[in-house]
C-alpha positions as CSV (number, residue, x, y, z in Angstrom):
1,X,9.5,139.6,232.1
2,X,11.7,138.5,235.0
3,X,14.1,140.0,236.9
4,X,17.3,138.6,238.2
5,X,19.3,140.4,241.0
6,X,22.8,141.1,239.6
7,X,26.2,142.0,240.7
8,X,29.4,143.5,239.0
9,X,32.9,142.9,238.9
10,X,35.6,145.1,236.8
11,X,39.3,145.2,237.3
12,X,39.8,148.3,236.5
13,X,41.6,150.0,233.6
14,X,44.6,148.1,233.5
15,X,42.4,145.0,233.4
16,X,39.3,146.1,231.7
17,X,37.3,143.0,232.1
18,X,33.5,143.3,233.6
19,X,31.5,140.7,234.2
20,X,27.8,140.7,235.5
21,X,26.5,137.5,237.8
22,X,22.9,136.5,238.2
23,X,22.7,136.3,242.3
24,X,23.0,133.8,243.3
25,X,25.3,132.4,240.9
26,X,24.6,129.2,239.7
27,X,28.1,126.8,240.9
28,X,29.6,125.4,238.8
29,X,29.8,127.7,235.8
30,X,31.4,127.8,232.5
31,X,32.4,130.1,229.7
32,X,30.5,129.9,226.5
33,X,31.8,131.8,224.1
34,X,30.2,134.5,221.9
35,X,32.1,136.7,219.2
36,X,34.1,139.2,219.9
37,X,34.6,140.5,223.5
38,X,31.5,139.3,224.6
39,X,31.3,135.6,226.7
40,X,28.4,134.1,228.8
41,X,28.8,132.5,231.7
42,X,26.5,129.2,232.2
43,X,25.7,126.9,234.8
44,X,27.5,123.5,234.1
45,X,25.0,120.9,232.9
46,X,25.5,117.2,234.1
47,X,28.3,116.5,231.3
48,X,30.3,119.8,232.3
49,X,29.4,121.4,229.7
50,X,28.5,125.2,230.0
51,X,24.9,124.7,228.5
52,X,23.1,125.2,231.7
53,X,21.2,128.6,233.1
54,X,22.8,131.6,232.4
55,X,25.3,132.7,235.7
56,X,26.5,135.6,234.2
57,X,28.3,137.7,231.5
58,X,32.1,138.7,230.6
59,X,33.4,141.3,228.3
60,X,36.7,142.1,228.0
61,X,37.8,146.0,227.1
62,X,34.6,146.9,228.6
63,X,35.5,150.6,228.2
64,X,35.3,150.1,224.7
65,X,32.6,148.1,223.9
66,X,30.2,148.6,221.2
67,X,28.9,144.7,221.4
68,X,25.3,145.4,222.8
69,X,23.7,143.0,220.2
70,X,25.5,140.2,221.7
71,X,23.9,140.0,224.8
72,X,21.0,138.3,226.0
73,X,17.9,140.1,225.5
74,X,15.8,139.0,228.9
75,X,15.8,138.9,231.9
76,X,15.6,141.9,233.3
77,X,18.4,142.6,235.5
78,X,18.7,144.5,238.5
79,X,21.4,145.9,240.5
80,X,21.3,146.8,244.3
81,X,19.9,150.3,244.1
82,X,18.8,150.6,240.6
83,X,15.3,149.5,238.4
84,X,15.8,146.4,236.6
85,X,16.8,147.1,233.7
86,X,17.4,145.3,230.1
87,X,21.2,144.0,230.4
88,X,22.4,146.2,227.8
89,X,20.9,149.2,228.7
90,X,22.5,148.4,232.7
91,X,26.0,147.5,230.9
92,X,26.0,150.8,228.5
93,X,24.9,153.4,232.1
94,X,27.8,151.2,233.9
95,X,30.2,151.9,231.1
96,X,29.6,155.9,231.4
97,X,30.4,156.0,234.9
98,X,33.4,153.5,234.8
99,X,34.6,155.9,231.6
100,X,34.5,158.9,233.9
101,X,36.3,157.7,236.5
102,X,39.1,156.2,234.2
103,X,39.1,159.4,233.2
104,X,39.4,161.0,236.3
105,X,42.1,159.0,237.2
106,X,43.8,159.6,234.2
107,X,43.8,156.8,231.7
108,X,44.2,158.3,228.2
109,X,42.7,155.1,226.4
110,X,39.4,156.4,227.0
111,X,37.3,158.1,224.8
C-alpha cells in the first residue's frame, strides 16, 4: 500500500478543527464534502472542481469525533516521527493526546 507523508493542523479547543495534508499538498484544493464533521480536501481538477487527488482531510469538533468510517481507507499515512499508519488509526492516537492536553489545560468539554 502506499504511503503519503502527512502533516497536521488543529486550532486548538476553542477552534477544534484538524485537518491532515498529504505533503506536498496538491495547490489548488477544494472541499468535498462528506457527512457529518468529516470533509476531504481535493486537488482542483481542470473545471475547479474538487474531484482531483486527495490533499487532505478536515473534521471539525475533532475532540469528539466518532466518524472513523468516513475516512479514506488507503494510503497509508505517515507523520514526521511515526510508522505510517492507516488514517484513522493516525487520527484516533492524535485525538488521545490532543484530549489530554485540553484536559490539562482545562477545557471541561472533554471527555
Amino acid at each position: 500500500m502506499e504511503t503519503v507523508t502527512a502533516s497536521l493542523t488543529w486550532g486548538g479547543p476553542d477552534d477544534d478543527v484538524l485537518r491532515v495534508f498529504v505533503e506536498p499538498t496538491p495547490e489548488p484544493w477544494g472541499v468535498a464534502d462528506f457527512e457529518g464533521d468529516v470533509s476531504l480536501l481535493r486537488a482542483l481538477d481542470d473545471r475547479a472542481q474538487a474531484t482531483g487527488p486527495l490533499a487532505g482531510v478536515e473534521i471539525a469538533a475533532f475532540l469528539q469525533c466518532d466518524q472513523w468510517g468516513d475516512l479514506p481507507r488507503d494510503p497509508l499515512w505517515q507523520i514526521p516521527g511515526w510508522e505510517p499508519l492507516p488514517l484513522d488509526v493516525l487520527l484516533k492516537r492524535e485525538q488521545a493526546i490532543l484530549r489530554g492536553r485540553a484536559r490539562r489545560q482545562g477545557d471541561a468539554t472533554v471527555a
